[in-house]
C-alpha positions in Angstrom: 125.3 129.2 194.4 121.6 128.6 194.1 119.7 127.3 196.9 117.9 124.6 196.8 114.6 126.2 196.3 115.9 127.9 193.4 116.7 124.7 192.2 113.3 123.2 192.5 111.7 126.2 190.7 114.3 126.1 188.2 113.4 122.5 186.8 109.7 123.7 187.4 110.1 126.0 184.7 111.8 123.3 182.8 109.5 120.9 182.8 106.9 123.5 181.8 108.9 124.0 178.7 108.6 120.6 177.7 105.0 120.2 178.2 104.9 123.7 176.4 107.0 123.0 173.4 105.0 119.0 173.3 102.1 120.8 172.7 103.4 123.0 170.5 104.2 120.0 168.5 100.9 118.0 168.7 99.3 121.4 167.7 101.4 121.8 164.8 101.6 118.3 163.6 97.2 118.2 164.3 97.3 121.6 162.0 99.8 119.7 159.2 96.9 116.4 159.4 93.7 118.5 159.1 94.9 120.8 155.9 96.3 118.1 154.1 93.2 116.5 152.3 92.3 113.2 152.1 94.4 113.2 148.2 98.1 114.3 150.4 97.6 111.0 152.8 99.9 108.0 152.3 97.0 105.2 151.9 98.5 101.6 152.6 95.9 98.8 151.4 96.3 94.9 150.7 95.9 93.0 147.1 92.6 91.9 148.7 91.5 95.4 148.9 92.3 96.5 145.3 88.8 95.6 144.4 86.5 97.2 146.7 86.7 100.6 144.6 89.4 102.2 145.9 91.4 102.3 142.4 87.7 103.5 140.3 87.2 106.4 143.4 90.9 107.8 143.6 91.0 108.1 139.7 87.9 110.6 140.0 89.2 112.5 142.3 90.3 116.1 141.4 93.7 115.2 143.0 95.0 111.7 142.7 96.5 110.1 146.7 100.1 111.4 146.5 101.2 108.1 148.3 99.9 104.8 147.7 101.6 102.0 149.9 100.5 98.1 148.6 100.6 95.2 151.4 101.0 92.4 148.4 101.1 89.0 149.0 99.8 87.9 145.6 100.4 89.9 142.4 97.7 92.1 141.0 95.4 91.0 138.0 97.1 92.7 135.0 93.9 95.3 135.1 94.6 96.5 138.7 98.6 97.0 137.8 97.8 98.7 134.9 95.3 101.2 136.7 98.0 101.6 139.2 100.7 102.1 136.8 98.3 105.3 135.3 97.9 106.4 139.2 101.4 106.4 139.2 102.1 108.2 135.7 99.2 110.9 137.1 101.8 111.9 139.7 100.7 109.4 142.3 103.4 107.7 144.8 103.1 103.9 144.6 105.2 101.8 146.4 104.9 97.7 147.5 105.8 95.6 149.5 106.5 91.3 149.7 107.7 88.8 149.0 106.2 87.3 145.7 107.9 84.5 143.7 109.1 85.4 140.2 107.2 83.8 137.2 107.5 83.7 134.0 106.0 81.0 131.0 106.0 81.1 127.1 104.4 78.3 124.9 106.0 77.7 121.3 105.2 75.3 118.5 107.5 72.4 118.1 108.9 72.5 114.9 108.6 69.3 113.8 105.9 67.0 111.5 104.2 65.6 114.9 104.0 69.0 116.1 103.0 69.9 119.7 103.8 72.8 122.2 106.9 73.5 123.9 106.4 75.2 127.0 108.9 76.8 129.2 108.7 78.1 132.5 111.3 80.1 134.8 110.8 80.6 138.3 112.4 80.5 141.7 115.0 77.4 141.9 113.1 74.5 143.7 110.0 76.2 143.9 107.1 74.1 142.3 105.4 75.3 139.4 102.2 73.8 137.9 101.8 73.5 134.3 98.4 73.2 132.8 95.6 74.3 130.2 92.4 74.7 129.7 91.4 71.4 129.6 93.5 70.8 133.1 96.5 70.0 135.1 99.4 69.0 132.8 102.3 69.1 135.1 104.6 70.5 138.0 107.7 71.3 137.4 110.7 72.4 139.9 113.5 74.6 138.2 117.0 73.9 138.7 118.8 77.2 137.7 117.0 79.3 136.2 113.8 77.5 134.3 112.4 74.2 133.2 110.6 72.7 130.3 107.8 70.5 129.5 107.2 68.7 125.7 103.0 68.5 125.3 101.8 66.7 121.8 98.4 68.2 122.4 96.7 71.3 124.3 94.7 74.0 124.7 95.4 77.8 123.0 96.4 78.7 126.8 98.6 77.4 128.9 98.9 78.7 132.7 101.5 78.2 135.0 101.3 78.9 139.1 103.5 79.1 142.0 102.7 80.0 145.5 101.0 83.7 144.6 101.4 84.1 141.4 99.8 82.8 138.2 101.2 83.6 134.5 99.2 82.7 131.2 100.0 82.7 128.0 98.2 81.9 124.8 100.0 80.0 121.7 99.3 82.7 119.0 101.7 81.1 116.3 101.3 77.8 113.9 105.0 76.5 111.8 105.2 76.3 108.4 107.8 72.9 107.7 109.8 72.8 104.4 111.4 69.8 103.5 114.6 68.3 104.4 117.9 67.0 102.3 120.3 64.6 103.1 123.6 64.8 101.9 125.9 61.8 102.1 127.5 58.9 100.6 126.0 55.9 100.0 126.0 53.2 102.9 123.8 52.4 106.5 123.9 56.3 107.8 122.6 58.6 104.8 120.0 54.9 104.5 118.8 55.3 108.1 119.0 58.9 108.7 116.6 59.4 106.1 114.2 56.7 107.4 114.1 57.8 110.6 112.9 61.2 109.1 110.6 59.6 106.8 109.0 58.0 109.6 108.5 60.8 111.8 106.8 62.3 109.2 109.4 64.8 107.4 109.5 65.3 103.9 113.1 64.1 103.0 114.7 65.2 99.7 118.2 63.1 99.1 121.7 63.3 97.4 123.5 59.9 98.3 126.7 59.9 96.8 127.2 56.1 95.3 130.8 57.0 92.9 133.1 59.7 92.4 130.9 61.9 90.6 128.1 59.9 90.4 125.1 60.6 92.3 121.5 59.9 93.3 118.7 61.7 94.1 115.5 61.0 95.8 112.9 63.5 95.6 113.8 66.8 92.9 116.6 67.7 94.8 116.1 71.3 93.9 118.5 74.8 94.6 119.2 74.9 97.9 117.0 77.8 99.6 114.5 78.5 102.2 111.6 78.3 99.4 112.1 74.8 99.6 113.8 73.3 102.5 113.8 74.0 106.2 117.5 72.3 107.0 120.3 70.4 105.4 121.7 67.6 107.1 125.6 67.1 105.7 126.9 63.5 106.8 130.2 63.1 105.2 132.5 64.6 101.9 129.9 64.2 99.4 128.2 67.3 101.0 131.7 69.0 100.2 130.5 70.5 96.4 127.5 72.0 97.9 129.1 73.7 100.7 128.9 77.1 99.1 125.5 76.5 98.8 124.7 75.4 102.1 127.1 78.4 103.6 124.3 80.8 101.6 121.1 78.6 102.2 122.1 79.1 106.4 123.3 82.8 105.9 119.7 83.7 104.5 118.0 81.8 107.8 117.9 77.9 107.0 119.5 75.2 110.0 122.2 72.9 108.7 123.2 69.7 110.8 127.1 69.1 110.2 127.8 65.2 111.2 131.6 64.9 112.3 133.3 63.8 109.2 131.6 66.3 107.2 132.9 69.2 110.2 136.2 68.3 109.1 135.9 69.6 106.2 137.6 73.2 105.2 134.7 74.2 102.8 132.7 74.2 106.2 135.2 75.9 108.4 132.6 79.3 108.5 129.9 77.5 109.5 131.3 74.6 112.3 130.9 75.1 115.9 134.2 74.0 117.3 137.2 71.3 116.0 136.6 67.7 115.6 138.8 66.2 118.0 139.6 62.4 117.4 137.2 59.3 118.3 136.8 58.9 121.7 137.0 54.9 122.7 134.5 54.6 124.9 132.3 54.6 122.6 133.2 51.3 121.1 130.0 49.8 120.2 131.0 46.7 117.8 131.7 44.7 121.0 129.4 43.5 123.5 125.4 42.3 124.6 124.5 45.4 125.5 122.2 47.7 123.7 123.2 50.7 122.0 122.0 53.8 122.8 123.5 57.5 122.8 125.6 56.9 125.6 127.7 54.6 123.9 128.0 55.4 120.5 131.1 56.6 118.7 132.1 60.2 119.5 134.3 63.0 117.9 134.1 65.1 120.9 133.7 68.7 119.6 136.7 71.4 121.0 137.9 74.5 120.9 134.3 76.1 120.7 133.9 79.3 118.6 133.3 82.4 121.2 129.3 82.7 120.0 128.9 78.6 120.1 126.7 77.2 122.9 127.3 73.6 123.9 124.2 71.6 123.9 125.0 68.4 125.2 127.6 66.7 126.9 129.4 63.1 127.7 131.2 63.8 130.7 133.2 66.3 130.1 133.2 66.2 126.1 130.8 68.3 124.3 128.8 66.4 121.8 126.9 68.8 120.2 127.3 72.7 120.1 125.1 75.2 117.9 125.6 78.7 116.8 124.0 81.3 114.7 125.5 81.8 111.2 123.9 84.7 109.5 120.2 84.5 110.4 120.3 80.6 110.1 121.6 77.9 112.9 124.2 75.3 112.6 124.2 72.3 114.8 127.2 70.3 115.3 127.4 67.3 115.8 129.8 64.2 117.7 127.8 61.4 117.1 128.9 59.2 114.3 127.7 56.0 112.7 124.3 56.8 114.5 122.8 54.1 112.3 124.1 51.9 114.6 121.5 52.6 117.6 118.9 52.1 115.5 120.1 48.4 114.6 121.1 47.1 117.8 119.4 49.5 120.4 116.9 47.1 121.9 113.4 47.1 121.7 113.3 51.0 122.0 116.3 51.6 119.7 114.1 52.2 116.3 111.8 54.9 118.2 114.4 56.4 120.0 116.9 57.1 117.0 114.1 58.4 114.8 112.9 60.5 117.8 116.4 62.0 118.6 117.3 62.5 114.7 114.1 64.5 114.8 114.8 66.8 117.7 118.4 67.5 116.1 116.7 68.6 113.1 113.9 70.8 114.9 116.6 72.8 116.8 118.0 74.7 113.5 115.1 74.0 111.1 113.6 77.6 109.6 110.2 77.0 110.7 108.5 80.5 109.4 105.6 81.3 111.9 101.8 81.8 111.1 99.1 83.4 113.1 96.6 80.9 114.4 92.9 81.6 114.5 91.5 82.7 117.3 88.6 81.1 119.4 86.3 83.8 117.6 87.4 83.2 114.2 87.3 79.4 114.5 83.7 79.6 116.4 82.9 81.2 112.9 85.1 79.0 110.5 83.3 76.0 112.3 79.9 76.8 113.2 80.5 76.7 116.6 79.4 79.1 119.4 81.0 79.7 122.9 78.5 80.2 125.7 77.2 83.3 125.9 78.9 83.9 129.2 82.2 83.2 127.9 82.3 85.3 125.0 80.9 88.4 127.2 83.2 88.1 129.8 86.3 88.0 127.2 84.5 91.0 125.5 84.2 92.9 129.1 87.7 92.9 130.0 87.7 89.7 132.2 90.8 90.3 133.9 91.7 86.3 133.8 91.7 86.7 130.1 94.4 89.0 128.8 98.2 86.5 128.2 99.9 87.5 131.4 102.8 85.4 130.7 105.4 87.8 133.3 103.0 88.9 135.8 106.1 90.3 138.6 108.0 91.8 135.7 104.7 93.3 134.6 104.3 94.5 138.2 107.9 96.0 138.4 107.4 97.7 135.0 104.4 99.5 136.2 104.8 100.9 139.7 109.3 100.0 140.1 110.6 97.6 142.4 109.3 96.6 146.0 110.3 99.3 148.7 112.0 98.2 152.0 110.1 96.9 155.2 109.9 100.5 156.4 107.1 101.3 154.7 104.9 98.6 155.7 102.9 101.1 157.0 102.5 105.3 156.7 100.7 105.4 160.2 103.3 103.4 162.6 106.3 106.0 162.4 103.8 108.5 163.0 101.6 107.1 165.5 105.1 106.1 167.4 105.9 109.5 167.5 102.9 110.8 168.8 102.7 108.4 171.8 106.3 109.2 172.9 105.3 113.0 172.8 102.2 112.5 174.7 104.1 109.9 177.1 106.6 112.9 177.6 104.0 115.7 177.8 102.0 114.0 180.8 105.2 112.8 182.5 106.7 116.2 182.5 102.9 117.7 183.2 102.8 115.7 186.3 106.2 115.8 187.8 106.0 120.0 187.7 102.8 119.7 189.7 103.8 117.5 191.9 107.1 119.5 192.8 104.7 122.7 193.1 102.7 120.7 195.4 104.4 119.3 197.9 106.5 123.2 198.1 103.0 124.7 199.1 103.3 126.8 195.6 99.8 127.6 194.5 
């Protein structure tokens, strides 16, 4: 058995092994640091950093950074993810890191006489988004699943939406060319009102009104039924029954048809209706009572057994009371509601505007609407004699990075360098630097403790 001094000396030599093989390591891993070049590094930088040149010096280097780490906690301008998306394609490693809040916002035309935009915005539920244009705040909306939506009559080409970090833009590029609209019914107070309230919100109404068996009359020519002519059909009752063919073809080649209840019931339009007309419903029993009508309390053919591609719309309760589906490359819109006339007569103060308003946005959802560039602010500076500000027009024509539509700017971000990484890589130098101080911690420890052992044994 070793003696004790044998001991001593033999954790002597061990603890010189560990200082030996520490440096060995610190050597080595000094050796790996100064050959790798500045271009083999893993830089980590912040969205605020982005523009101090980094991105314009890296892509003239002979040898792109092999590791790019981004602290983001706003998204890039859509310049600065596209340079890094090429940094990336060049063989570069970019990765990210934060927490940004999804975004996304499109602007349509609303297809309808009185025109305006439609703009919808999806984002994070609850998170608030502000809406507005060029010419200012519009405003803020909070998504409840999975978007929201806001009706403007007037504004700008752009339209900007922003949430805490992130800003999308998008610029209304498309104007829609309206057709006209028949009405097919029999004669009494729904075929008369449903075509006033058109009238009045400005449509062009063509008519077939049905006043004796075989005996009918037009308003309007009244021509073939195509998309040359009309944008939608609206089929009240029967007397749309001869022209169902028709209609079956006029939807098939992309025109919108609005099929009232008694006119769903009908086999010539079994290919086109959304669901089965179940019977009236009784609580909506308007002939009785002070109160005004409104939608809530009109009669109702609740709509059931939906086809497998129909999409309820709307609901009273639990009854569906109006369901769409694509037919062809055209839209059908079903419809619950009958003797709608009925609102209009005894709705109140509001009843007129409100019935021609909703007869309106029933027709806009499946009317073909085909879309036409509009101008753009160059063309109409020219078309009107108007000139931008000379600062304006050269900051669009040098790339201003606010300019370009950005309407996804995370899924733009993703697209470019992938998805965020995990919170390990917040940085490249603190798993390192970690390392290094435990080594060093170790090498002095065990550096000390063998001298002090030879010390206090008298060995030299």
């Amino acid at each position: 058995m070793p003696s004790r001094a044998e001991m001593r000396i033999r954790v002597e030599q061990a603890l010189r092994a560990i200082v030996i093989v520490a440096l060995a390591l610190m050597f080595l891993r000094s050796l790996l640091r100064s050959n790798a070049s500045d271009a083999s590094s893993t830089h980590v930088l912040n969205t605020r950093a982005l523009g101090g040149g980094d991105l314009a010096r890296w892509s003239v280097l002979a040898a792109a950074p092999k590791s790019i780490h981004l602290q983001i906690d706003n998204v890039p301008t859509p310049v600065e993810r596209a340079w890094l998306g090429a940094l990336a394609g060049s063989g570069s490693g970019v990765t990210w890191t934060g927490d940004l809040m999804p975004l996304m916002v499109d602007a349509q035309p609303i297809v309808a006489p009185t025109g305006g935009t439609k703009v919808l915005v999806a984002g994070r539920r609850g998170s608030p988004i502000v809406v507005g244009d060029e010419v200012g705040l519009v405003d803020t909306l909070r998504p409840q699943s999975v978007g929201a939506g806001v009706t403007l009559g007037a504004a700008s080409d752009r339209v900007t939406a922003s949430t805490d970090g992130s800003i999308a833009t998008v610029t209304q590029r498309d104007s829609a060319i309206l057709r006209r609209v028949l009405v097919i019914g029999s004669a009494g107070w729904e075929s008369k009102f449903v075509v006033a309230a058109l009238e009045e919100e400005g449509w062009k109404v063509d008519a077939l009104i049905r006043v004796a068996p075989n005996v009918d009359v037009t308003q309007g020519q009244a021509a073939s039924i195509d998309t040359a002519r009309y944008s939608a059909v609206i089929a009240l009752d029967a007397a749309a029954a001869p022209y169902a063919n028709r209609i079956t073809e006029f939807v098939r080649s992309g025109g919108g048809v609005v099929l009232e209840p008694s006119a769903a019931t009908l086999d010539a339009f079994s290919a086109l209706r959304a669901g089965s007309v179940a019977r009236a419903s009784s609580a909506g029993d308007v002939s009785q009572g002070s109160m005004p009508v409104n939608l809530a309390s009109l009669p109702l053919h609740p709509i059931t057994l939906l086809r497998n591609d129909a999409i309820p719309l709307e609901k009273r309760r639990a009854a569906v009371t109006s369901a769409a589906r694509r037919f062809g490359a055209g839209r059908v819109l079903q419809l619950g509601y009958d003797d709608s006339w009925r609102w209009r007569m005894a709705g109140g103060d509001t009843g007129l505007r409100d019935h021609r308003q909703w007869w309106t946005r029933q027709v806009s959802t499946v009317a073909y609407a085909p879309r036409i560039p509009r101008a753009n602010p160059e063309s109409r500076e020219k078309a009107t004699g108007l000139v931008a500000p000379t600062a304006n027009r050269l900051s669009r024509l040098a790339g201003n990075p606010s300019a370009p539509d950005d309407p996804a700017p995370l899924s733009d971000l993703v697209a470019n360098i992938g998805p965020a990484t995990s919170r390990g890589l917040m940085s490249s130098s603190g798993p390192s630097s970690d390392y290094m101080t435990w080594l060093f911690m170790l090498l002095v420890a065990a550096l000390v403790a063998e001298v002090a052992s030879r010390r206090t044994r008298g060995a030299a």
